[in-house]
KEVOKE-825677 format. One record per residue: x, y, z of N, C-alpha, C in turn; residue in one letter. Coordinates in steps of 0.1 Angstrom, whole numbers, padded with zeros to 4 digits, always signed. Example, Ala and Ser with C-alpha at 12.3 -4.5 7.8 and 13.67 -1.06 7.14 Angstrom:
<rs>
+0132-0057+0078+0123-0045+0078+0132-0033+0078A;+0128-0022+0071+0137-0011+0071+0129+0000+0079S;
</rs>
This chain:
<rs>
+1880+1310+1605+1869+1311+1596+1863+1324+1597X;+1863+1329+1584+1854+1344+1586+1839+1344+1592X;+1831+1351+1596+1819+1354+1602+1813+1357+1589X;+1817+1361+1576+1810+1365+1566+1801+1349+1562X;+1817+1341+1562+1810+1325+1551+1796+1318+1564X;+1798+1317+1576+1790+1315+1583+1778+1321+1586X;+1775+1335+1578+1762+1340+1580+1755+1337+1573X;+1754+1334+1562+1743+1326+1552+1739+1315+1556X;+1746+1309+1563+1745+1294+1566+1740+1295+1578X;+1739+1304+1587+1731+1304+1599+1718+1305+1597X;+1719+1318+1588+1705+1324+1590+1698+1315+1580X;+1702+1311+1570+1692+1295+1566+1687+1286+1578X;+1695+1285+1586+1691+1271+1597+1681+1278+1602X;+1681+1292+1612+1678+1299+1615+1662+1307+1612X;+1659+1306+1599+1650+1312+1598+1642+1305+1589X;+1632+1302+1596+1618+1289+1586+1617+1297+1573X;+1618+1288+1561+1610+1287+1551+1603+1285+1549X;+1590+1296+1538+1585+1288+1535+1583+1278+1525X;+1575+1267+1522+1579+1261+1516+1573+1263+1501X;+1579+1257+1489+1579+1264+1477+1565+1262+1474X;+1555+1271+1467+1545+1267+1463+1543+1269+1446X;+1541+1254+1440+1543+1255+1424+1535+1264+1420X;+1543+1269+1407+1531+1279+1399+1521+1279+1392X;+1523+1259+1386+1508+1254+1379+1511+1238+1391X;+1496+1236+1386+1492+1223+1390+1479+1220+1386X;+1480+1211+1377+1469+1199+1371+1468+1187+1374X;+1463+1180+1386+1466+1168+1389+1450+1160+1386X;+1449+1149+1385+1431+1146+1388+1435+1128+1394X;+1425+1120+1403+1429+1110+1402+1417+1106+1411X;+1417+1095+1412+1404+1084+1414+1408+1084+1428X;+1396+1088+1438+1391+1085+1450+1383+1072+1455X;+1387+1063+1462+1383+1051+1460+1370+1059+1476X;+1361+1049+1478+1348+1058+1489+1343+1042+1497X;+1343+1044+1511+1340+1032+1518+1350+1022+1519X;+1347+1010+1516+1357+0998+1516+1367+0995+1502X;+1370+1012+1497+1381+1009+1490+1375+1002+1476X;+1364+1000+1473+1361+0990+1457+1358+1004+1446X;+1359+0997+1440+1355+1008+1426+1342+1010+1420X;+1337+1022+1417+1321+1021+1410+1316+1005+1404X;+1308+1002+1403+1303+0990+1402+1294+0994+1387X;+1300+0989+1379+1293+0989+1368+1282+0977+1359X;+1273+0979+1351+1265+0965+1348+1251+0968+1350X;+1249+0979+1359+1233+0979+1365+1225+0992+1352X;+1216+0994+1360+1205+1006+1350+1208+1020+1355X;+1218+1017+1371+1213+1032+1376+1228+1037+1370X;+1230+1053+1374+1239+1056+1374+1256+1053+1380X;+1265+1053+1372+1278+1052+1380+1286+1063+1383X;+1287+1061+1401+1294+1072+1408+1306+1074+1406X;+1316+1081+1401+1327+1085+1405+1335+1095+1412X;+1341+1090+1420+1346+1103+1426+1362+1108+1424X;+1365+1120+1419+1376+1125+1418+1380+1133+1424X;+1392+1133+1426+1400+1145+1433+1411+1157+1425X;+1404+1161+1425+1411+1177+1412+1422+1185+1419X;+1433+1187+1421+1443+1194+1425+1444+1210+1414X;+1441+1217+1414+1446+1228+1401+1450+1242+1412X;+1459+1250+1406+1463+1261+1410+1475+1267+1398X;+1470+1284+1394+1475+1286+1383+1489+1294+1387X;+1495+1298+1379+1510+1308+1382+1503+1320+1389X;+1516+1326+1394+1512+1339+1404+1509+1352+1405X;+1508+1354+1386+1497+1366+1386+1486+1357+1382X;+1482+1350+1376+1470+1344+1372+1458+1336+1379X;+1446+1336+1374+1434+1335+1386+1433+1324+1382X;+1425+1314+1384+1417+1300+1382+1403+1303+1379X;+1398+1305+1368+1386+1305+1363+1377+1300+1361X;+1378+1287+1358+1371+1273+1352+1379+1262+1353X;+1368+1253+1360+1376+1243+1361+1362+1232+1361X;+1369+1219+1351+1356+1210+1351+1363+1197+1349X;+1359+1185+1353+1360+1172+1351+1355+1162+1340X;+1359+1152+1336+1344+1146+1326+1353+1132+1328X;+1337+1121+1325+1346+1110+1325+1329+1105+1312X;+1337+1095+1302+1328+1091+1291+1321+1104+1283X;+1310+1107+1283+1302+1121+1277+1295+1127+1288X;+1299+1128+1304+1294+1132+1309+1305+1141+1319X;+1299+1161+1322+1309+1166+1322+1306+1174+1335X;+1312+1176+1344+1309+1189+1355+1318+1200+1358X;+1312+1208+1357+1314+1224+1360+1322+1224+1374X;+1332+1229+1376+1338+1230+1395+1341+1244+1396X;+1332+1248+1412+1332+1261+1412+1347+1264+1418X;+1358+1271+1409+1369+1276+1419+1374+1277+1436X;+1362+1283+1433+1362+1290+1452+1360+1277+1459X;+1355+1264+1456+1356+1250+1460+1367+1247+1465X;+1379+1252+1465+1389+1239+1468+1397+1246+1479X;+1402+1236+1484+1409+1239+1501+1421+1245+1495X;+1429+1251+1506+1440+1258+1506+1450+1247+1497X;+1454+1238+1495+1461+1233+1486+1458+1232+1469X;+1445+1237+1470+1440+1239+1457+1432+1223+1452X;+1428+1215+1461+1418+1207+1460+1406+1206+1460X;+1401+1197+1452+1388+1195+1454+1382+1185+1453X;+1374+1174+1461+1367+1159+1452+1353+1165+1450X;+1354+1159+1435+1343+1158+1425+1332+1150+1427X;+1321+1149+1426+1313+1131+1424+1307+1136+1411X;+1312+1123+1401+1307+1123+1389+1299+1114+1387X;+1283+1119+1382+1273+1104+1383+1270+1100+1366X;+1277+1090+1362+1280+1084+1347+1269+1077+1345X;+1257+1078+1335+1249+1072+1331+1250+1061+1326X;+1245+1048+1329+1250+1031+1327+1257+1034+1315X;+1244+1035+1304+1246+1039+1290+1257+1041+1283X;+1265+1056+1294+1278+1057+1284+1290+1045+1289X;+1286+1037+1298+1299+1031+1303+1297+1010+1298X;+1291+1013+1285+1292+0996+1279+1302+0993+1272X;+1311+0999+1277+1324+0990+1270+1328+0977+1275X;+1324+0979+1288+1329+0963+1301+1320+0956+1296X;+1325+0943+1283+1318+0933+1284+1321+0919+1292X;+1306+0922+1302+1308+0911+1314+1312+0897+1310X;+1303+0889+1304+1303+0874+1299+1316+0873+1292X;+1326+0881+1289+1340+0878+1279+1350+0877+1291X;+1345+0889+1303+1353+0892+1316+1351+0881+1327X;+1344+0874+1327+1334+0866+1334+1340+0852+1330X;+1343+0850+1318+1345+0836+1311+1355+0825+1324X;+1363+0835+1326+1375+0823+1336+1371+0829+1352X;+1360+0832+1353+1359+0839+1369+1346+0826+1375X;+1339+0823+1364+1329+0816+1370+1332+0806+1378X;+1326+0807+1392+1325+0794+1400+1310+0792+1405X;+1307+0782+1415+1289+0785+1418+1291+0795+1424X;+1296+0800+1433+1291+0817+1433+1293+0828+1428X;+1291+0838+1426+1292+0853+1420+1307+0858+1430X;+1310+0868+1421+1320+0876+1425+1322+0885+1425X;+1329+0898+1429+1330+0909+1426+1346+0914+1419X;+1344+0914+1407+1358+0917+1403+1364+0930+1396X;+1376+0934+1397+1380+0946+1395+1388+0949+1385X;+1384+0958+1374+1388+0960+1365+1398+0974+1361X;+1411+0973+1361+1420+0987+1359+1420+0990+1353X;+1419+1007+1349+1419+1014+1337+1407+1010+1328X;+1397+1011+1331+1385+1008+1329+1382+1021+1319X;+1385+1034+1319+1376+1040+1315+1390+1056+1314X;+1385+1064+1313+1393+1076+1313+1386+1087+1319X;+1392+1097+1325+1384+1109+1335+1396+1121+1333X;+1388+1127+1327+1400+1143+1322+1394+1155+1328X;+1402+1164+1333+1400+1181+1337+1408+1189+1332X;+1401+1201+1332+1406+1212+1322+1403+1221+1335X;+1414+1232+1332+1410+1242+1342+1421+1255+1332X;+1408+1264+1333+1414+1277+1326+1422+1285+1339X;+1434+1296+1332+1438+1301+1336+1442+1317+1335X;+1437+1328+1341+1435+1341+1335+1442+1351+1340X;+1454+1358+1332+1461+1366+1333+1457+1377+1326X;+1456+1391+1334+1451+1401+1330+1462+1407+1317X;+1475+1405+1317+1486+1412+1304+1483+1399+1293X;+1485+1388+1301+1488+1372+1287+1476+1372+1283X;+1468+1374+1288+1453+1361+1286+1450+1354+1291X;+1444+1343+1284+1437+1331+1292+1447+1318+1286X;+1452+1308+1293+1451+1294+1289+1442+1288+1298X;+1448+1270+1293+1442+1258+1297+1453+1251+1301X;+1451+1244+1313+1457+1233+1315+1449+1219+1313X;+1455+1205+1311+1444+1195+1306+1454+1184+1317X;+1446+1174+1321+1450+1161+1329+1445+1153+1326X;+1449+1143+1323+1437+1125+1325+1442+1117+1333X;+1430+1107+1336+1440+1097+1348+1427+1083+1343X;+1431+1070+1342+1431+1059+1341+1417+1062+1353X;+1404+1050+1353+1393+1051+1368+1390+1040+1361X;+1390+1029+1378+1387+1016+1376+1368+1015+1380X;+1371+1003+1374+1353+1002+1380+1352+0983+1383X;+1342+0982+1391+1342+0972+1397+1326+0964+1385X;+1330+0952+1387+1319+0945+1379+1315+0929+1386X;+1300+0928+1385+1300+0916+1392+1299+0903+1382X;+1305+0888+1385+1308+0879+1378+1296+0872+1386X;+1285+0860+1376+1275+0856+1383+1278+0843+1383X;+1278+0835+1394+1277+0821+1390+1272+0813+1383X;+1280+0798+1383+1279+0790+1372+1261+0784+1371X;+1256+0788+1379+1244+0782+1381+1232+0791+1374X;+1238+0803+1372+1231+0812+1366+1227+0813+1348X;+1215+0820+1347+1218+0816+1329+1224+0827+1320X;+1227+0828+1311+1234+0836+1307+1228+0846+1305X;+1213+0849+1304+1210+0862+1309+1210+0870+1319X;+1214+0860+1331+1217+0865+1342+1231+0872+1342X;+1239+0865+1334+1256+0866+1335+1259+0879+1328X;+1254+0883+1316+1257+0892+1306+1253+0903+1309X;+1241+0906+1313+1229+0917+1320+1219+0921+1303X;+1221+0913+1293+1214+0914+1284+1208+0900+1279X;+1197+0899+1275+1195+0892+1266+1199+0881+1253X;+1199+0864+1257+1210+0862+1239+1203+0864+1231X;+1209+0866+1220+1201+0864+1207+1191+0856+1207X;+1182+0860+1200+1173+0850+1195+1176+0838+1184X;+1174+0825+1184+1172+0817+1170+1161+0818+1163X;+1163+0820+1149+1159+0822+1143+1157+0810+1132X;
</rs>
């Protein structure tokens, strides 16, 4: 066997690579915090979420802007934030307000027993990031992500009245 076919093949074994680093990356995805449950939705205060933003642009291009949103509520991520892999967790604080789509008493219906519960709802909601990208010859783009964010809701027991159960008010008779 020649010495030629075997020198490529050594010097691969031979000499560490490094390892490839992609030229875009838009990732975003739900950080669960503590014992693993999801924002708890239903109350007056705000709901926390926390995300984790992955972005990094091709290899003339800078990372400019980069921001999260989940419902109508949006935050700004300073670049220079994120660790050597190009991460960063976010806390996004969602105003009750925008997040009444979870109706309890419909979700609630087959959960009731005498006590309350805490139950969990998937794909609850949506959480998107945008991060621009800036090349001094091209320009600027955008890259865009979304990821599904659950949220946790409490079910009240059967002993409870349905104002208790719903977190609103029934109708009145009239």
């Amino acid at each position: 066997m020649k010495l030629t076919r075997l020198l490529p093949t050594a010097l691969a074994v031979l000499l560490p690579v490094a390892p490839a680093i992609p030229a875009e990356i838009l990732e975003l995805e739900q950080v669960r915090e503590g014992s693993a449950a999801a924002p708890l939705v239903g109350g007056e205060g705000a709901v926390r979420f926390v995300l984790r933003v992955t972005a990094t642009c091709g290899a003339e291009e800078t990372l400019t802007a980069l921001s999260v949103s989940v419902a109508d509520s949006r935050q700004a991520v300073p670049p220079a934030g994120r660790d050597d892999a190009g991460r960063v967790d976010v806390v996004l604080e969602v105003p009750a307000r925008q997040l009444k789509g979870v109706n309890r008493r419909l979700l609630c219906s087959d959960s009731i027993g005498t006590e309350g519960s805490l139950e969990l709802l998937q794909g609850a909601f949506s959480a998107n990031a945008a991060a621009r990208c800036d090349d001094p010859e091209r320009g600027s783009r955008t890259l865009y992500a979304s990821t599904d964010v659950d949220v946790s809701y409490w079910c009240s027991g059967e002993d409870q009245s349905a104002e208790d159960q719903s977190g609103e008010e029934p109708p009145a008779d009239n």
